[in-house]
N, C-alpha and C positions, 0 to 999 in steps of 0.2 A: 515661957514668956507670958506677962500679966496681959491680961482681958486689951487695958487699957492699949498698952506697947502695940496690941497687935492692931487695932483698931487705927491708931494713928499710922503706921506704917501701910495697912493696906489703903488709905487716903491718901497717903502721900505717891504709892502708886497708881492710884487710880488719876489723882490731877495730875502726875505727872504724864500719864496714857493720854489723858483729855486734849494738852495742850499739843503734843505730838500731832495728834490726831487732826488737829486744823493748822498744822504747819505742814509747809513743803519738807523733805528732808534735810538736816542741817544738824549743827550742834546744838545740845542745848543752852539755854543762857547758864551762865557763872551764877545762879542766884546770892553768892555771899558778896557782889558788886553790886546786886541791887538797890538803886536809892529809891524810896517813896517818897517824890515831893509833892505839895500842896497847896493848888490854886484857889483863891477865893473867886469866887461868882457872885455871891449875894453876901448879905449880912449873916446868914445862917447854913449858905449852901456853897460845897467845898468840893473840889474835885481832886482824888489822890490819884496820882498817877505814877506808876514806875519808872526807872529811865531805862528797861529794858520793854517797853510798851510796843515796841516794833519787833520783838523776839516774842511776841503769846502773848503780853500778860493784859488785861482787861484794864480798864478805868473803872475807879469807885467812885462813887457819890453820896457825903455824909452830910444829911440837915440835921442842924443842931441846934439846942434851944434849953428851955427850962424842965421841958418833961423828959429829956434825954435825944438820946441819937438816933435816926431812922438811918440805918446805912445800904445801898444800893449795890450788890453784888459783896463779894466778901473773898476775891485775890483767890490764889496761890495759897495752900496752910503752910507752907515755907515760910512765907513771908509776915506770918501772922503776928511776931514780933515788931516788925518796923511799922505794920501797918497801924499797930496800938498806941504804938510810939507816935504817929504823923498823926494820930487821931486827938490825941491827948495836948497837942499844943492848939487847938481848935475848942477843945470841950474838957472839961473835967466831969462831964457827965457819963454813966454807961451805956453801951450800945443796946437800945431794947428792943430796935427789931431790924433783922435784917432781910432785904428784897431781894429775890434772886432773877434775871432779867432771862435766864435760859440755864439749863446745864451744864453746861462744861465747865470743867475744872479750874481754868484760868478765871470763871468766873464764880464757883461753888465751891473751891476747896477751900478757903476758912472757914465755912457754916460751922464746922465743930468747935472749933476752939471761942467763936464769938457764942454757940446755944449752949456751952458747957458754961459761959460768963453769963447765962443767965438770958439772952437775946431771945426773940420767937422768931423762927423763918419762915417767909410767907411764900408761896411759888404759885405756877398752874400748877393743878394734877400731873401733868404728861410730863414736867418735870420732877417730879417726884419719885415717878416710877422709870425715868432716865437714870437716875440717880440709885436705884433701886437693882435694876436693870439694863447696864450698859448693852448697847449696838456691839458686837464685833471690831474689831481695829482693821485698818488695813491688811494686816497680815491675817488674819480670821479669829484669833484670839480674844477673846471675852474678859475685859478687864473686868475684875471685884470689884463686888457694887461695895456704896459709900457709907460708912457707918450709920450705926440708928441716930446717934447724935445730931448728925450732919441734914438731915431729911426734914424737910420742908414740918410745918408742926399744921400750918394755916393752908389750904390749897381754894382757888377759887376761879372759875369759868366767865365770868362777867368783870367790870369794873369796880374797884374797891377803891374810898376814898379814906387815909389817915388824915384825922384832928387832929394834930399836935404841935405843939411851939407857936400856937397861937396863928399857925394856916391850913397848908393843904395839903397833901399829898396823893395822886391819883394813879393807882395802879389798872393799865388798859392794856388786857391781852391782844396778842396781833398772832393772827391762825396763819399755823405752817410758812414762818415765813425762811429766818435761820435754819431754826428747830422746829418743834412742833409745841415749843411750851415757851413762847418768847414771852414778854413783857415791856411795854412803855410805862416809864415814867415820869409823870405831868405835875409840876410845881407853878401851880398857874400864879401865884400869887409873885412870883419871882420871874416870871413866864422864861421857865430855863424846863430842859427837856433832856431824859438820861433814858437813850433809847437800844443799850445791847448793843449785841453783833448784826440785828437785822440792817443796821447803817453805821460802815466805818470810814472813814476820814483817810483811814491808808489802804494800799492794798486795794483786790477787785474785791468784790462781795463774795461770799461762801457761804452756798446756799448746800447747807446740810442735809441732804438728801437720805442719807441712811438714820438720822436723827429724825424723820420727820420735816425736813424745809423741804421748800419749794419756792419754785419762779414765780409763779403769780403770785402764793403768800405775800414773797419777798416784796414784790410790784404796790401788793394791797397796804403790806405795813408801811411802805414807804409814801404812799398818797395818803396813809392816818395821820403820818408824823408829817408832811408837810400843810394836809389843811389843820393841825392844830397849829404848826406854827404861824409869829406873823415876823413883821420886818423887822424884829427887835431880839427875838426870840434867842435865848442861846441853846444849842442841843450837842449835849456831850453823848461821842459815837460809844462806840463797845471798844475801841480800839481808836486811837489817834489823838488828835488837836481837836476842841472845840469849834463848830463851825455856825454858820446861819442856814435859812431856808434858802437862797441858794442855792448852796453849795448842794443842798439833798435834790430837789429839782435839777440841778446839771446828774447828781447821780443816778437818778431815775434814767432819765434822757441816754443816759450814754447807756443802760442795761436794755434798755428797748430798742437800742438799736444795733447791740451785739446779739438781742435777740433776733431780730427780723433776720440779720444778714446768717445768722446760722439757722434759722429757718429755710430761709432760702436753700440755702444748702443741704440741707434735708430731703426740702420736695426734692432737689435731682437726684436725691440718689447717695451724696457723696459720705464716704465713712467717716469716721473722728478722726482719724490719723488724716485723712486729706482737709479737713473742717480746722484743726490745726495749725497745718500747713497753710493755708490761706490766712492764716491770721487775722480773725472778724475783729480783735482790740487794736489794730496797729495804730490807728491814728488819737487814739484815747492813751496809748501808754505813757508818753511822754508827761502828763497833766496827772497821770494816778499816783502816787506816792509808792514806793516797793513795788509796781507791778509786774518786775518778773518774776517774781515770787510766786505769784499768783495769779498768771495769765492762763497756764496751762490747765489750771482747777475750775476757774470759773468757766472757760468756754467748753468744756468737758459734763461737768456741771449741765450747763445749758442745752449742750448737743443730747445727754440722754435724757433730760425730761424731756424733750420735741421729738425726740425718736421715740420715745414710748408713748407719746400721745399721738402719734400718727396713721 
């Protein structure tokens, strides 16, 4: 089998491990039903969304202009055909660099097929060496890191601003919040905000713990993104419907107080299996979008960072 062949295959393993990995168990999506359709926001700034986006797959974000495309996450490499295809009735420009907002696959597995077309890939450090070096899966198994292709070219620990298309583009790292390599990104000129998994619109929050996240990260990135936002503000999650500052304030509010209540539960004493049973989400699930899906992650999640800080 050529260099190439294997390369692509073990990518396509690996995103498919990633996406597994932050879902409950279930089937996979059909991806050949996949559609990628495409919302305008601004004059230049585009939101592509799968209609399997509630099965894994991430939201992109393409600003587009005269110097080309700055693209935000880069899908599924499944899907890397339709995504060229939804990009292309927006731009007849090439992608020249693409952002990666965290690691996982649903949100990294194009980097290769877009840095083979010529793109740069910016990231943190700590995802790069995610990338490099996957976590264990559930099961203990060490999925194959991501080819050289695929691997961030740019890595950077502070705020980085792109000139191009005649504005702005601000990449502002957020510590340990998802992951440990998250990323915000700030189009102030548009004042629209493309902020990862560290805040999604569906589902509870998945606070990647064996990745490097955490609860207070999560707590921290979420009071960066809402004082950058203001009352106008649009901020496309990692996952879902675009929403306002709001909505990220009601999501704040409601993690703070499934934390307190399974704190409490802590100082007594009581296990996960009883912190469960008591259901610290009951009155938030009805308002969360898929929360059973994901009730049992995030208060588990929650339960062992408080137990191990204790």
């Amino acid at each position: 089998m050529r260099k190439s062949a294997i390369a692509c295959l073990l990518l396509c393993l690996f995103a498919a491990h990633s996406v597994r990995a932050q879902l409950p168990q279930q089937q996979p999506p059909d991806l050949s039903k996949v559609q990628v359709k495409v919302q305008k926001l601004a004059d230049n700034i585009y939101v592509l969304q799968s209609s399997g986006a509630q099965a894994g797959m991430g939201n992109i974000a393409a600003f587009v202009g005269d110097d080309g495309i700055l693209l935000v996450d880069s899908q599924l490499v499944e899907l890397g055909p339709k995504i060229e295809a939804a990009l292309k009735t927006v731009s007849d420009k090439p992608v020249k660099y693409v952002l990666n907002t965290h690691w996982h696959g649903d949100h990294t597995g194009g980097n290769e097929n877009f840095a083979k077309a010529g793109a740069v890939i910016f990231a943190r450090p700590e995802l790069r060496e995610r990338l490099i070096h996957p976590a264990p899966g559930a099961n203990g198994a060490v999925p194959p890191g991501a080819p050289a292709a695929a691997l961030p070219v740019v890595t950077y620990d502070a705020p980085v601003t792109f000139h191009m298309n005649g504005e702005e583009a601000r990449l502002i790292p957020i510590r340990r919040a998802h992951t440990d390599g998250d990323t915000l990104v700030y189009f102030p000129n548009d004042d629209i905000i493309m902020c990862g998994d560290f805040y999604r619109s569906i589902q509870y929050p998945n606070i990647d713990r064996a990745n490097g996240g955490s609860l207070d990260g999560m707590l921290d990135g979420l009071g960066t993104l809402i004082g950058l936002a203001g009352p106008n503000t649009k901020i496309v999650p990692g996952h879902g419907a675009m929403v306002g500052r709001a909505e990220v304030m009601a999501h704040r509010d409601m993690i703070l107080a499934v934390r307190d209540r399974v704190a409490q539960m802590v100082a007594q004493g009581k296990t996960q299996e009883e912190v469960l049973a008591a259901h610290p989400t009951a009155d938030y699930d009805a308002r969360v979008p898929n929360s059973k899906e994901t009730t049992e992650r995030f208060v588990t999640q929650v339960y062992a960072e408080l137990k191990a800080a204790k």
